[in-house]
Structure formats: structure tokens, C-alpha cells
Backbone bond lengths (Angstrom), bond angles and torsions (degrees), N, CA, C in turn:
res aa  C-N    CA-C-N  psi(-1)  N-CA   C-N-CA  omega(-1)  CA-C   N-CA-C  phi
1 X - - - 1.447 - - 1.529 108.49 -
2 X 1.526 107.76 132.82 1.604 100.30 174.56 1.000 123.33 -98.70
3 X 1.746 129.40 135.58 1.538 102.57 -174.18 1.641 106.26 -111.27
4 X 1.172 100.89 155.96 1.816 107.03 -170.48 1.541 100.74 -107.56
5 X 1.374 87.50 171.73 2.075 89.14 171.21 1.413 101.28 -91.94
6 X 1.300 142.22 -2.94 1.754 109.39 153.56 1.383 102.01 -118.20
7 X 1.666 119.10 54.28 1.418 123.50 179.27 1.582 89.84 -114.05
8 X 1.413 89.36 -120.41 1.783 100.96 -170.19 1.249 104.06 -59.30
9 X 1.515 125.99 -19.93 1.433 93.21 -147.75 1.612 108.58 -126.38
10 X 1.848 113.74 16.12 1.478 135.77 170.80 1.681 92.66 -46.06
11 X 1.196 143.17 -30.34 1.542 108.24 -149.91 1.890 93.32 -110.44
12 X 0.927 97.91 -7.68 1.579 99.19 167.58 1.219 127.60 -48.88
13 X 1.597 127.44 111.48 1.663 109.29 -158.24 1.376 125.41 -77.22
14 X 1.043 134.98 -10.96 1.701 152.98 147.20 1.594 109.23 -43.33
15 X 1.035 116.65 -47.35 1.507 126.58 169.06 1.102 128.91 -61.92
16 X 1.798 113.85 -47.61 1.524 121.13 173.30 2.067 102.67 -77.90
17 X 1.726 120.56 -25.61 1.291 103.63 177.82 1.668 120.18 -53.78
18 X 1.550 86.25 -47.72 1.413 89.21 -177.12 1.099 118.56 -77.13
19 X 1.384 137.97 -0.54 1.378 141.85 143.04 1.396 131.95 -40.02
20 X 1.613 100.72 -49.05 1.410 120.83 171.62 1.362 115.02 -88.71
21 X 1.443 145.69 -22.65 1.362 132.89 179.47 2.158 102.85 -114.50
22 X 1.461 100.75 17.86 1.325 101.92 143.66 1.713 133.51 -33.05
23 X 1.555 115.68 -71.20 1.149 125.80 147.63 1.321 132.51 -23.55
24 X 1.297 124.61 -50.20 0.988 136.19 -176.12 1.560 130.85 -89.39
25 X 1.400 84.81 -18.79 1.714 90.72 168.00 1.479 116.91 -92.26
26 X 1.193 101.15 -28.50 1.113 119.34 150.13 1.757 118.32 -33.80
27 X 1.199 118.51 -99.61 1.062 98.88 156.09 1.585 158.66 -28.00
28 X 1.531 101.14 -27.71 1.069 98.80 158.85 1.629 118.61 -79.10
29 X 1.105 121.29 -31.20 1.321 114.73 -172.22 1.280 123.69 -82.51
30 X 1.492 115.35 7.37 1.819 134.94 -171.94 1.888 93.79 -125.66
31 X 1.017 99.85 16.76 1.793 88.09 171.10 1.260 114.10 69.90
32 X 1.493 121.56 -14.93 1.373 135.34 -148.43 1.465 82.55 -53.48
33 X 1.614 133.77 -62.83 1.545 124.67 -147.35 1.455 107.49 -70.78
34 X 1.269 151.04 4.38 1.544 154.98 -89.71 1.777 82.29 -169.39
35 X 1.501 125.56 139.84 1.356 137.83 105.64 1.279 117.73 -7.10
36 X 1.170 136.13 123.21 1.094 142.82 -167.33 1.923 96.01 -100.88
37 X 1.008 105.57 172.09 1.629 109.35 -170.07 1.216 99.74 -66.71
38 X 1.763 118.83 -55.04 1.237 97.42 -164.36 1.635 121.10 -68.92
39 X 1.265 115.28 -31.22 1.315 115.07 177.09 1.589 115.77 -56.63
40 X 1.500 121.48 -22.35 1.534 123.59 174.97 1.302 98.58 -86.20
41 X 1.348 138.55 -11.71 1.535 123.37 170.90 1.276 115.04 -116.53
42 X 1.601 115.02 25.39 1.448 111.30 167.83 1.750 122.37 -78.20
43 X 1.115 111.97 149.21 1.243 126.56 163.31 1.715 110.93 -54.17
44 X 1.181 105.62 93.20 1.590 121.27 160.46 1.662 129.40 -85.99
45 X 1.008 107.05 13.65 1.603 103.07 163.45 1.365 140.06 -88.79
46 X 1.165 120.54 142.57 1.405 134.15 -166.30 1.691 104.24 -64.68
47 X 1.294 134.42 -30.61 0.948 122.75 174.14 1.861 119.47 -116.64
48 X 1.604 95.79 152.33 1.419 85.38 -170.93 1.340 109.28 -154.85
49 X 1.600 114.68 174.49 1.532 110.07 179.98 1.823 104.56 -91.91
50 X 1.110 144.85 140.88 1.515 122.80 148.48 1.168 122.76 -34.06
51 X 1.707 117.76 165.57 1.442 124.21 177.11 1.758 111.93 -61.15
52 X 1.319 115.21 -18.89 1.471 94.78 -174.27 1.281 66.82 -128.17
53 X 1.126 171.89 94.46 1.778 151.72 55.70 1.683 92.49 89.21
54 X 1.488 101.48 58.72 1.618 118.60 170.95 2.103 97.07 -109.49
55 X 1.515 126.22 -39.61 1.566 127.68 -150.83 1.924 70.51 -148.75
56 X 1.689 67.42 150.22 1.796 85.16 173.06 1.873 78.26 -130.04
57 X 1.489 106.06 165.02 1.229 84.01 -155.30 1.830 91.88 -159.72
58 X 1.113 133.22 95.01 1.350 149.38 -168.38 2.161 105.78 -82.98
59 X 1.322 83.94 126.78 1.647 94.01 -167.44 2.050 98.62 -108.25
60 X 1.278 124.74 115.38 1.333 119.48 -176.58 1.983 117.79 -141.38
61 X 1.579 85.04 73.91 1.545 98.04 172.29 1.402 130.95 -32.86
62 X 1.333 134.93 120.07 1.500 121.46 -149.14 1.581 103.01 -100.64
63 X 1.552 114.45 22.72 1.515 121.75 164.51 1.928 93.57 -139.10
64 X 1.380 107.95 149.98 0.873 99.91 -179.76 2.100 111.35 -164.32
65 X 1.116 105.84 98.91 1.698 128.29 50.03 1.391 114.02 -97.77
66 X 1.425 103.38 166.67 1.465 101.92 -174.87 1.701 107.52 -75.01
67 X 1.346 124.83 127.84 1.347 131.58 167.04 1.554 124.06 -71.30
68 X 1.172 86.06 141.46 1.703 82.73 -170.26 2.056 90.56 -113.05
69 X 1.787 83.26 150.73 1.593 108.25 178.10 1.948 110.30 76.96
70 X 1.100 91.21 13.92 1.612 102.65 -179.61 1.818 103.12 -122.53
71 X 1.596 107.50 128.46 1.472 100.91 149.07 1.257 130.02 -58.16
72 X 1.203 130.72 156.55 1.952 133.46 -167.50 1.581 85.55 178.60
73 X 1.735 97.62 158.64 0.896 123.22 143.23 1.632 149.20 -107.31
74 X 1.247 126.73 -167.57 1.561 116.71 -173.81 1.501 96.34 -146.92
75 X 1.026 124.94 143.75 1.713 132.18 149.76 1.107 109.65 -83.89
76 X 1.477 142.83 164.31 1.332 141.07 176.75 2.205 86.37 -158.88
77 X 1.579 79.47 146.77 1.717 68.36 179.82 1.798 86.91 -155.52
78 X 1.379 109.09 132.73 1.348 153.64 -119.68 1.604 106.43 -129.93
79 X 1.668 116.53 79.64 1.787 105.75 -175.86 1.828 84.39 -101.29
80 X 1.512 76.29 -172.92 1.930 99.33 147.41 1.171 124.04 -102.19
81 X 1.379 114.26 149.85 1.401 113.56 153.53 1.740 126.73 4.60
82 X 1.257 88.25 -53.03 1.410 109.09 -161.33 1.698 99.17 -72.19
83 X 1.647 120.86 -36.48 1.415 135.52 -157.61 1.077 79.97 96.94
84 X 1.471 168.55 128.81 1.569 134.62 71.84 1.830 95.13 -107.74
85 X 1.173 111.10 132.98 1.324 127.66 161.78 2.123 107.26 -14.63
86 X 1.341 115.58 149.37 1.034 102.30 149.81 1.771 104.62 -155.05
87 X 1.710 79.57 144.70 1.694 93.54 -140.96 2.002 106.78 -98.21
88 X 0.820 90.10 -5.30 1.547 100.39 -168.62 1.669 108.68 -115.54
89 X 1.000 135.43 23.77 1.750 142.84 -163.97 1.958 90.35 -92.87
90 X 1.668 75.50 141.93 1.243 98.27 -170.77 2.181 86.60 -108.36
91 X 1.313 103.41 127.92 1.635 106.94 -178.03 1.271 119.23 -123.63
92 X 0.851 129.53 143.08 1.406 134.98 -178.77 1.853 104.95 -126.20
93 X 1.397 115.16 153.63 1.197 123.92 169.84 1.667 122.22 -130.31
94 X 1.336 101.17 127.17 1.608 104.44 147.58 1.501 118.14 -165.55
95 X 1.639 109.27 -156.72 0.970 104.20 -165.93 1.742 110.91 154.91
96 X 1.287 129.85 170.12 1.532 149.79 -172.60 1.599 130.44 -172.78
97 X 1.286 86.42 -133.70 1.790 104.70 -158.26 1.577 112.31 -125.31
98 X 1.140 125.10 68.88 1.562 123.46 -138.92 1.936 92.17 -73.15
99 X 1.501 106.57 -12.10 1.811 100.50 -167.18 1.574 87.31 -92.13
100 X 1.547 138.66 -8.35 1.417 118.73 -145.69 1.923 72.52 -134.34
101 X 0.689 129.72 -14.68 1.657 114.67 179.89 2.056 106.65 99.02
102 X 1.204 126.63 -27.44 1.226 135.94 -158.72 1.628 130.27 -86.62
103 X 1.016 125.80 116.19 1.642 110.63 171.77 1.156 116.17 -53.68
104 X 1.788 104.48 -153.38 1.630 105.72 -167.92 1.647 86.71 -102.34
105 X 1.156 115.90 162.82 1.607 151.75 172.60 1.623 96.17 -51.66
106 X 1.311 110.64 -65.14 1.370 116.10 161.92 1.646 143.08 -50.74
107 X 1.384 107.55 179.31 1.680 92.93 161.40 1.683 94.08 -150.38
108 X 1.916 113.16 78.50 1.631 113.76 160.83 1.149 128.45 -12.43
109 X 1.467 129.59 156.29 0.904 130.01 160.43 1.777 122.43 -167.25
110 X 0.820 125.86 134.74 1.426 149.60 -176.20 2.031 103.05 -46.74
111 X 0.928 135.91 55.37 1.198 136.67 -161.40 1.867 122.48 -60.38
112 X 1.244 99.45 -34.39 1.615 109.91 -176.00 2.015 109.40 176.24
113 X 1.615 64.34 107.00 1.886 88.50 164.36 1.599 108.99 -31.51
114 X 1.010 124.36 110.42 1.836 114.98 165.84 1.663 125.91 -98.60
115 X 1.740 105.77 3.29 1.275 103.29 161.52 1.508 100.29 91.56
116 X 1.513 105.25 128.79 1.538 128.56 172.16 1.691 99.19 62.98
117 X 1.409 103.59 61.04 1.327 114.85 172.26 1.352 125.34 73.82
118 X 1.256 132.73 -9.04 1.557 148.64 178.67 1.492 107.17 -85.68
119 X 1.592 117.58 129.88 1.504 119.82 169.61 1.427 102.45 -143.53
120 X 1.372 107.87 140.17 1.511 115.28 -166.28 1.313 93.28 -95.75
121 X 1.554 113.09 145.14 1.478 124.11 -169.00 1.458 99.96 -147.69
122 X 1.587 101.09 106.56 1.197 114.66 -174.85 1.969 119.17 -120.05
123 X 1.184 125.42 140.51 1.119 160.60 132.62 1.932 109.38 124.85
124 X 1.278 95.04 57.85 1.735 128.25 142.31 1.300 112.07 -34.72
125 X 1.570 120.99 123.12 1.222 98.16 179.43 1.836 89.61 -159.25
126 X 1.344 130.11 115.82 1.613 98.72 -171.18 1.790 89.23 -117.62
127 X 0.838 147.53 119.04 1.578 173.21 -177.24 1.330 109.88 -48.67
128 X 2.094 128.47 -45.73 0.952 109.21 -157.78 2.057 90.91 -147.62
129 X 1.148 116.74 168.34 1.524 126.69 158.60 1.678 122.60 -47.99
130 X 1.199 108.27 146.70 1.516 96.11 -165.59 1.202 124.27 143.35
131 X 1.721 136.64 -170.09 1.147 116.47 -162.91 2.337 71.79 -139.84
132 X 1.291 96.29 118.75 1.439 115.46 153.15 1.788 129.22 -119.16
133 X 1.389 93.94 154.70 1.286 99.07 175.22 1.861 115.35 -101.83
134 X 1.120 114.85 166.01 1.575 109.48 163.39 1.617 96.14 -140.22
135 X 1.348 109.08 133.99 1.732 131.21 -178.03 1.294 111.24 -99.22
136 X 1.347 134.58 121.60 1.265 141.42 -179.06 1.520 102.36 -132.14
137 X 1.591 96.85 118.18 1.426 123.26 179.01 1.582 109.88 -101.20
138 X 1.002 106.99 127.93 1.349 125.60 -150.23 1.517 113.01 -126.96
139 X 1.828 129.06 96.80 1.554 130.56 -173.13 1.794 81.64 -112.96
140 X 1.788 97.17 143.75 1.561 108.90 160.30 1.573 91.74 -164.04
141 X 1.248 103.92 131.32 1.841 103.61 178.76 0.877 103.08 62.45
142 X 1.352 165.88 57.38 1.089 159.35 176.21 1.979 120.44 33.03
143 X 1.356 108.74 33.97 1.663 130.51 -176.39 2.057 87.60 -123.48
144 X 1.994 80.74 131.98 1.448 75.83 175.16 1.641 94.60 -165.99
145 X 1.675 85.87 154.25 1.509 97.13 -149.80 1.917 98.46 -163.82
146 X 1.277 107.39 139.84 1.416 118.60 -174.28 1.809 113.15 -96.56
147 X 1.274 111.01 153.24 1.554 107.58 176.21 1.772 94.34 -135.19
148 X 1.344 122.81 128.65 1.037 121.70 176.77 2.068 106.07 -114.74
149 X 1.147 90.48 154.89 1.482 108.81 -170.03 1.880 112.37 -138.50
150 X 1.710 96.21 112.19 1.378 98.90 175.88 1.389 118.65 -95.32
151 X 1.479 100.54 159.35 2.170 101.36 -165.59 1.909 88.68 -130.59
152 X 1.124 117.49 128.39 1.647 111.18 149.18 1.578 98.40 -115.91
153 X 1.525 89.67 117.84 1.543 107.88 170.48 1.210 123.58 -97.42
């Protein structure tokens, strides 16, 4: 008689464990649960140049560390190149989960100019652990240019 693994010998409890933490070893053994490289060698700083080095562009969460599963806000305050403030930028926000495929839970937004480069950007909200980005789209004079900012929370 031959016996198979869902013959005689399925009710054996060693058999059904490893049935059930299949998955999971799985995962462990593909890095899957792990930071991926690039997210451990990303650039985590609060301040930065834009992609074409038009706004340097300072990111300053008004809780800190940043909490996750809570609304908050952020100030972000907005020079040139040069440092001089710029006071009139038209901003847009977004952003996600570049390892999980997903945006934010939310939909940010730039609420009120506060003058000499500062704009309050309110309803931030990031849901889970992980390494996210936030995208800031950036119009002044009609020159426009994004600064992105990564978070592992």
C-alpha cells in the first residue's frame, strides 16, 4: 500500500503544521518580510533639492515621529535654488507604497499659503509600516518641478 501526504498520513499534526506555515517560510526565505535594498538605501532626509534643482524644498511634520493610522499635518516650506522664499507656488500632493503597489489612504492637500515660503499641508495619513514616499508638485512662474520625500515608518 502506498501512502501519500493527503492519504494516510493528512491528519498527522507535523504534516498539517507544515502545511500551514508553508507560506510563511516561504516568505521568510525570499526576503519577502525584509526592506528591500532599495528602501534601506534610500535617501531619508527632510530636506531636499527638486528633480531638476529649480525649489529646494524642506518637509516638517507637525508630530514627530510621524504616526501612523492618525490624520496630521506637515508644513513644507519652498525657496529657490538661490534660498529666496517662493511665495506664490501652486502645490499639489501625493504619494504611496512603491514595495506594495498603493497610494496613500488619503488624498493631501496644500490647504493655505502661510507666507515666506511655508504651506500647510493637511490630511496626511499613512495606514501601515513600511517605506513610503510623498510627491510634491511644485508650479512658480510658470517653472515646474517635483521634490519627492521617502519615510520608513
Amino acid at each position: 500500500m502506498t501512502a501519500t501526504l493527503f492519504g494516510r498520513f493528512h491528519s498527522r499534526p507535523a504534516v498539517v503544521l507544515l502545511l500551514l506555515s508553508a507560506p510563511l517560510l516561504f516568505l521568510i526565505a525570499t526576503d519577502a518580510c525584509h526592506p528591500s535594498s532599495k528602501a534601506q538605501k534610500t535617501d531619508y532626509s527632510r530636506v531636499r533639492m527638486s528633480e531638476k534643482g529649480l525649489f529646494k524644498v524642506t518637509m516638517k511634520p507637525e508630530v514627530d515621529p510621524i504616526p501612523l493610522r492618525e490624520m496630521h499635518s506637515w508644513k513644507i516650506n519652498v525657496q529657490t535654488k538661490a534660498g529666496r522664499a517662493v511665495i506664490d507656488a501652486s502645490i499639489t500632493v501625493e504619494g504611496g507604497m512603491p514595495e506594495h503597489g498603493h497610494g496613500l489612504p488619503t488624498q493631501p492637500e496644500v490647504t493655505q499659503n502661510l507666507g515666506n515660503g511655508d504651506y500647510l499641508v493637511e490630511g496626511l495619513k499613512f495606514s501601515m509600516n513600511g517605506w513610503w514616499v510623498v510627491k510634491f508638485s511644485i508650479t512658480s512662474v510658470g517653472r515646474a518641478d517635483t521634490a519627492t520625500f521617502n519615510l520608513q515608518l
